[in-house]
C-alpha positions in Angstrom: -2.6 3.0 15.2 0.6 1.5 15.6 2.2 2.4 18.9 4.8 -0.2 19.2 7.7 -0.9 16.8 10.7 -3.3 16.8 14.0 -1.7 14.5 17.3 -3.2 13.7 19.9 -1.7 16.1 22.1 -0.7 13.3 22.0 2.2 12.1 20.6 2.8 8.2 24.2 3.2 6.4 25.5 0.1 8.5 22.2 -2.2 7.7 22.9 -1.1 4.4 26.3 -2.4 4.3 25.7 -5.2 6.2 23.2 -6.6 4.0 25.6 -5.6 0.4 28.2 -7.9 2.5 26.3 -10.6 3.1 24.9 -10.9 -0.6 28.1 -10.2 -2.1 29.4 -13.5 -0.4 26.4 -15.6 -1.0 27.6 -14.9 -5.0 29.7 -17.1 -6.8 32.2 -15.8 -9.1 31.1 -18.4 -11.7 28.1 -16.8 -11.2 28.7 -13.5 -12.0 31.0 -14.3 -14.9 34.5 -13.4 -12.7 37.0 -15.5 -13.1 38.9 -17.3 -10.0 42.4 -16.5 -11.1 44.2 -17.2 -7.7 42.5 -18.9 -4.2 40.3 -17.1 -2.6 40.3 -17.4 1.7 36.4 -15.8 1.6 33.5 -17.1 -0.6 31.4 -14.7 -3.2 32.9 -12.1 -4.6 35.7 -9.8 -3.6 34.4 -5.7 -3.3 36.4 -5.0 -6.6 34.6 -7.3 -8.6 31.5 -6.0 -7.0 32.4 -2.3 -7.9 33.7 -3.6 -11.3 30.2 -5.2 -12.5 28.5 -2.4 -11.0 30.9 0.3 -12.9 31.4 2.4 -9.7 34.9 2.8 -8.2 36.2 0.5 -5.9 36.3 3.1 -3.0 32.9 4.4 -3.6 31.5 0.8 -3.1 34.2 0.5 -0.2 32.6 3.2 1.7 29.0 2.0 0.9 29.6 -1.3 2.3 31.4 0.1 5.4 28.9 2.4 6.2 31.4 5.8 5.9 29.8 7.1 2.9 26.5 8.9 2.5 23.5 7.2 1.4 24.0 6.3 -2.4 21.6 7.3 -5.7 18.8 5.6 -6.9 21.4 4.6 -9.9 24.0 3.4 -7.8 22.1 1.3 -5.8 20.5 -0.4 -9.1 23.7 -1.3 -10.2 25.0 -2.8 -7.3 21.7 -4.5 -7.2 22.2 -5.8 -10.5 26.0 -6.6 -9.8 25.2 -8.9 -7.4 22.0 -10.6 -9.0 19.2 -9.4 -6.4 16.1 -11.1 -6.6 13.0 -8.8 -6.4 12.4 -8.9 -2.7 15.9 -8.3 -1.7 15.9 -5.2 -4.3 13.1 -4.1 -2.6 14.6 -4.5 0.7 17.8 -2.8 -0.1 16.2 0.2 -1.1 13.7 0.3 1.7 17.0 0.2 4.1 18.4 3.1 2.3 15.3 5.2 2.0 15.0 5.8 -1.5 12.7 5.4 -3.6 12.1 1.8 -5.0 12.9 1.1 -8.8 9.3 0.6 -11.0 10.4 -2.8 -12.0 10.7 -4.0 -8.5 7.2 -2.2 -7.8 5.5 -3.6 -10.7 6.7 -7.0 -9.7 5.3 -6.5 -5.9 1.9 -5.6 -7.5 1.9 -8.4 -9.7 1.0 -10.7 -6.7 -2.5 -12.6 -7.6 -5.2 -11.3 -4.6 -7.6 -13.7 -5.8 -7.5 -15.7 -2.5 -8.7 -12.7 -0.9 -11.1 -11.4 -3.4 -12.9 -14.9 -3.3 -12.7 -14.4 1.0 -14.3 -11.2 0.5 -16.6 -12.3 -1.9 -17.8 -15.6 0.1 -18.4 -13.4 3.3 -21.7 -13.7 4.0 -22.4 -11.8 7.4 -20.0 -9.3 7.1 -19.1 -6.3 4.4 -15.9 -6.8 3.1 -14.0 -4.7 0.5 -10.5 -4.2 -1.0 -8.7 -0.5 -0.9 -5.9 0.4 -3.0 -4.3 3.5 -0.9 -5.7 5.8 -2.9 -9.2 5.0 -1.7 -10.3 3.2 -4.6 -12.4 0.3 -4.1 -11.3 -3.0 -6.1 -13.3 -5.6 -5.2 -16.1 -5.4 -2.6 -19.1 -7.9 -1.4 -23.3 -7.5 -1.5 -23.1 -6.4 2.5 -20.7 -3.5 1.6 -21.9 -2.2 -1.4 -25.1 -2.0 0.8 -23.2 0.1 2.7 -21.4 2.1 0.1 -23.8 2.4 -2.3 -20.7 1.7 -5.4 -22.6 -0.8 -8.0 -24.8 2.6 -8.4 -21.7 4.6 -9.9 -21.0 4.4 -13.6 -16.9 4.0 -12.9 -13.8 3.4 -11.1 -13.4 7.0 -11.4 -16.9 8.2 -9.6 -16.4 5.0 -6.7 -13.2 6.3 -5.7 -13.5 7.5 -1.6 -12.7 10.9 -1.8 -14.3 11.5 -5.6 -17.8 9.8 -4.2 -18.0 11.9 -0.5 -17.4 15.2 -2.6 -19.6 14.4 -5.2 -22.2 12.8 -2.5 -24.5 14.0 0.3 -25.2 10.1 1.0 -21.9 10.0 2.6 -22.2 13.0 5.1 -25.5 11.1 6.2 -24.0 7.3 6.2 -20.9 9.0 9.1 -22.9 11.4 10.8 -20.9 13.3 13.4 -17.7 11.5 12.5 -17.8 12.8 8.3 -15.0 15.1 8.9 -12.9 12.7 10.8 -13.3 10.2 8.5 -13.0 12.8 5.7 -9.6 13.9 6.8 -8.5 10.6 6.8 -9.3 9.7 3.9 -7.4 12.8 2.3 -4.4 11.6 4.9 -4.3 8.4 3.2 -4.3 9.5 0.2 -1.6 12.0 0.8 0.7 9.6 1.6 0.3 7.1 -1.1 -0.1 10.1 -3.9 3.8 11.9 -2.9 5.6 8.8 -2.3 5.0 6.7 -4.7 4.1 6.7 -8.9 0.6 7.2 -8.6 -1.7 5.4 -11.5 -3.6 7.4 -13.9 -6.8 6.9 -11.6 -4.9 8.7 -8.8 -3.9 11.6 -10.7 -7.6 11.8 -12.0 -8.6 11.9 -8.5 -6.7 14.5 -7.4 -7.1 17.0 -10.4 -10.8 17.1 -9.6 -10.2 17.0 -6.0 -8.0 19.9 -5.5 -10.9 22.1 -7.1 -13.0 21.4 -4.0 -12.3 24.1 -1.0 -13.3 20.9 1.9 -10.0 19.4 0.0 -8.1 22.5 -0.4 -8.2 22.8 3.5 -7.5 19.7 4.6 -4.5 19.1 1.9 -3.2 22.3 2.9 -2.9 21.0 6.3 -0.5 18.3 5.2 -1.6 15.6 7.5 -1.2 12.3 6.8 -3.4 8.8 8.1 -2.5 4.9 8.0 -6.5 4.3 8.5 -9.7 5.3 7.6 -11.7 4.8 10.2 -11.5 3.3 14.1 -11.9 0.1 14.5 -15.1 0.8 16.3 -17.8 0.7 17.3 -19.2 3.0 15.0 -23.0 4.3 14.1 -23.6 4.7 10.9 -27.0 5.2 9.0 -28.4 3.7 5.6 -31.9 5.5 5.0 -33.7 2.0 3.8 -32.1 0.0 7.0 -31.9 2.8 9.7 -29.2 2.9 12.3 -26.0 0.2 12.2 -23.7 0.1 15.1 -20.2 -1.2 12.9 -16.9 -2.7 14.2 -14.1 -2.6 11.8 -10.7 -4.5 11.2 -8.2 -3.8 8.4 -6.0 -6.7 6.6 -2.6 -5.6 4.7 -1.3 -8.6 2.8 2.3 -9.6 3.6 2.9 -10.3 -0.4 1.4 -6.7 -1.4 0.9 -3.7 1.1 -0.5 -1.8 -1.5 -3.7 -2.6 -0.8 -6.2 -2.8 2.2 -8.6 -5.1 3.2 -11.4 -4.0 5.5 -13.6 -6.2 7.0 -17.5 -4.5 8.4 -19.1 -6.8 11.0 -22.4 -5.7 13.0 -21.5 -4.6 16.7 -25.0 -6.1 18.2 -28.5 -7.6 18.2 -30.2 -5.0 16.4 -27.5 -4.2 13.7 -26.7 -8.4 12.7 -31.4 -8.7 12.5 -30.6 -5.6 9.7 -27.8 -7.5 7.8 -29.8 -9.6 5.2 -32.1 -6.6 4.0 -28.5 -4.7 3.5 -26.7 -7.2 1.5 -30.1 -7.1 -0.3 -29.6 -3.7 -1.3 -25.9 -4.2 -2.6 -24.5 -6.5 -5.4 -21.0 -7.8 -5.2 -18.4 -6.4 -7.9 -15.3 -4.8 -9.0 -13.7 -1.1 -9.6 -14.0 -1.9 -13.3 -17.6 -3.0 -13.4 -20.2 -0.9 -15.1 -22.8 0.4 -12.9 -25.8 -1.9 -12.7 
């Protein structure tokens, strides 16, 4: 968990306009296609021409940039975004400071980011299971060790490997966490949560939930609304894989910098006993991808 965190001092309605300011004088008026008819004692643009290429008044814009006006709509914000040529991150990062709701465009661009760096880290691991989460507890990529664990090579589809769709579906996975099913269980749902009423969920998600929401375990814990930036501890944990026996398990997750979207957990045996068992577990598994068939 994250107990610790660092926030600008400003307020949200200040940081907003503080950051509008400071774009709107990084832009030359050549730039923008805006004239200099007279000499101008600031550089970038002056907030008329601002609220002029964005087609909002001059006093709404005023008040945004100020920080006297409430927080603007998704629309206004995209045209001031526009207005003053925002790159992708900065889009991103303007409506992140206003708390709305950030534009598909700038999404799909965030999620466009190659992972293939990590997909070949994960893949190259060789005493340690390593896999790739979306937030919806979909697997995308995962290593020989893990599916070992996870038993996902064995499913026919993205659809049946997903977390929540496999442990309802499952017994395997009320035996694999023992005592600690319903704590990861809840989780798992939290996660899920928070990724499926934030954001546009993908096809996949909505498939997920249809089914899940049939299933009274998942009727009780969405109805208690809780939501979960982890899966599991970080350890150590037991867990049990019939052909192996017992495996004592530390865990670490990775979030990418260049795309949050997705989690990388890392698997490494706690002691003796659980590192003599790894090579007859990655012998159970075989490396692949949500998309693969089963083998």
């Amino acid at each position: 968990m994250r107990n610790h965190e660092v926030r600008d001092p400003l307020p949200s309605l200040a940081r907003l306009g503080a950051f509008l300011r400071s774009r709107r004088l990084l832009l030359a008026p050549e730039h923008a296609g805006v004239k200099a008819t007279r000499k101008r004692r600031t550089p970038g643009l002056r907030r008329e021409e601002v609220a002029a290429l964005a087609g909002i008044s001059l006093d709404w814009y005023t008040r945004i940039e100020v920080g006297t006006g409430a927080v603007p709509s998704v629309q206004t914000l995209v045209a001031i975004a526009r207005a003053l040529q925002l790159g992708d991150l900065d889009t991103r990062y303007l409506f992140e400071i206003a708390g709305l709701p950030i534009p598909q465009q700038q999404r799909a661009a965030a999620e466009t980011v190659p992972l293939a760096a990590l997909e070949h880290a994960i893949m190259n691991t060789r005493d340690t299971a390593g896999v790739m989460y979306d937030l919806y507890g979909s697997p995308l990529c995962w290593n020989a060790a893990a599916d070992g664990l996870f038993r996902w090579s064995t499913y026919p589809d993205a659809f049946s490997r997903n977390m929540i769709v496999a442990g309802l579906n499952s017994s395997y996975y009320r035996d694999f966490f023992g005592k600690d099913f319903i704590t990861v269980a809840r989780n798992v749902v939290g996660m899920f949560r928070r990724a499926y009423t934030t954001t546009d969920a993908p096809p996949l998600a909505h498939r997920v939930y249809e089914f899940a929401k049939t299933q009274p375990i998942f009727q009780e814990m969405w109805s208690e609304h809780s939501v979960a930036d982890e899966y599991t501890l970080p350890g150590p944990m037991l867990r049990y894989v019939p052909e192996v026996g017992e495996l004592c398990l530390d865990y670490t997750d990775v979030v990418p910098l260049h795309d949050p979207k997705v989690i990388v957990r890392f698997i490494a045996p706690h002691d003796a006993p659980t590192i003599a068992k790894l090579a007859k577990l990655v012998k159970l598994g075989r490396p692949g991808r949500l998309s693969d068939p089963a083998n």
